[in-house]
N, C-alpha and C positions, 0 to 999 in steps of 0.2 A: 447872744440873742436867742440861739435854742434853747438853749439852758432857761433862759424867763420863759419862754413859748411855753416849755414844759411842764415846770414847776410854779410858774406866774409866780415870779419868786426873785429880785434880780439874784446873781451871784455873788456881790460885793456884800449884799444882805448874807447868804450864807455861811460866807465867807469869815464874817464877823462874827458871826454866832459861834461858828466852831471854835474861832479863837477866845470868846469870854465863857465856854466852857469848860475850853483847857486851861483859861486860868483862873477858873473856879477850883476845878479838881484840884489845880496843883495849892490854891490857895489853903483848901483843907487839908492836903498831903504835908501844910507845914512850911513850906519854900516860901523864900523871901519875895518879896516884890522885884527886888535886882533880878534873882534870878527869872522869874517868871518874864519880866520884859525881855532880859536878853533871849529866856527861850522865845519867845513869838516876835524874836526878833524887831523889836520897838525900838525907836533911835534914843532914848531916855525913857527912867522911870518916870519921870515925870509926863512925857509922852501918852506911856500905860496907865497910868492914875486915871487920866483926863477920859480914856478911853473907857476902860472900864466903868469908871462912874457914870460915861453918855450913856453906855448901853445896859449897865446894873443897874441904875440908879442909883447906887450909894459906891462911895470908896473901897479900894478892894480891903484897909484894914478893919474900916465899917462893916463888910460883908462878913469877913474871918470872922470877926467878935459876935455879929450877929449869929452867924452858923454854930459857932462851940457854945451858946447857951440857948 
């Protein structure tokens, strides 16, 4: 609750953000999807698919492809 008060921001909201930016980064560093979910510790890749694409809007291979051209 402080944490909203402060930032009018909730923390689950930030929370998420920090995680589709580290798996942004790691998505352009190269790393697979497997790894990237088990890094932000997802219980499936499929799980991080779903997640990514609510908050990217597109797929994270989507994203890759997008980003290298």
């Amino acid at each position: 609750k402080q944490f909203s008060k402060k930032y009018s921001y909730p923390i689950i909201k930030y929370y998420q953000a920090l995680r589709i930016e580290a798996a942004k980064r790691d998505l352009m560093a190269g790393l697979s999807v497997t790894q990237i979910a088990e890094k932000l510790n997802m219980s499936s890749i499929y799980a991080f698919s779903r997640f990514f694409k609510s908050k990217a809007g597109v797929s994270p291979s989507q994203f890759r492809n997008k980003e290298l051209f």
